[in-house]
N, C-alpha and C positions, 0 to 999 in steps of 0.2 A: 268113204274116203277112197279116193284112187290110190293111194301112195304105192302100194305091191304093182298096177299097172304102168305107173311112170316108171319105177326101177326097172322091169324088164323090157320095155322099151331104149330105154336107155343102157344097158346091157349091150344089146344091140346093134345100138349106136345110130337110134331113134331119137331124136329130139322132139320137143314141142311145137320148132320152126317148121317140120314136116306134115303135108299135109294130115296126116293122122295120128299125129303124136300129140302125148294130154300134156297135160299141165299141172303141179300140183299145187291148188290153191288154197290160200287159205283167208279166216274173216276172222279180224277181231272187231267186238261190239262195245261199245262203249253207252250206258245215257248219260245223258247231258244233264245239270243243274236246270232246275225247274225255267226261272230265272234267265239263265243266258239261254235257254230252247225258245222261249216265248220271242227273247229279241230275234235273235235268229229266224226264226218261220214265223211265230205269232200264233204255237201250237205247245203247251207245255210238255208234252213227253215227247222226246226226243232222241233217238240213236244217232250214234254216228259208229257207222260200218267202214270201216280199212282192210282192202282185199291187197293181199301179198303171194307172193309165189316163192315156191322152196323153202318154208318155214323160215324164209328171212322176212322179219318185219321192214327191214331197209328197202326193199324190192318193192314197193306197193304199184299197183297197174291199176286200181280204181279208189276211189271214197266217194262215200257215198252218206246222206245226212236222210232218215225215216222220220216222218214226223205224223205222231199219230194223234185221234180222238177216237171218242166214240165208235164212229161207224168210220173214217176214214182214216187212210194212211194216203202221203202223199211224199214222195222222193223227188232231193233236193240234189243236183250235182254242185261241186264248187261255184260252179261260175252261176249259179242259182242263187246262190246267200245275199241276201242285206246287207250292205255295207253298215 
């Protein structure tokens, strides 16, 4: 966890927008119902990862859908999905 380097950057009066200022990110992970994973990829176990910044879930800057088996894992971006 960065959290202790973004505060003192930001102390500062460093932000993220600067070339060397972090960011503090974070992931919630979700799986999917066996069910809606399979329509979705056509993989039954399936994550869906929500990347946020400042411990605000509202902030999100990526999602992201993991779809695994056996020996693969294969990432799915929104505009990836099955209609």
């Amino acid at each position: 966890d960065n959290y202790e380097q973004v505060l003192i950057e930001r102390r500062r009066g460093q932000s993220s927008k600067d070339t060397d200022g972090h960011e503090h990110v974070h992931c919630s992970l979700r799986w999917l119902d066996t069910q809606v994973a399979k329509e979705i990829s056509g993989y039954e176990r399936c994550v869906v990862a929500c990347y946020y910044l400042d411990a605000d879930p509202q902030n999100i800057f990526r999602l992201r859908l993991y779809a695994f088996d056996d020996s693969i894992m294969r990432l799915y971006r929104p505009q990836d999905i099955k209609k």
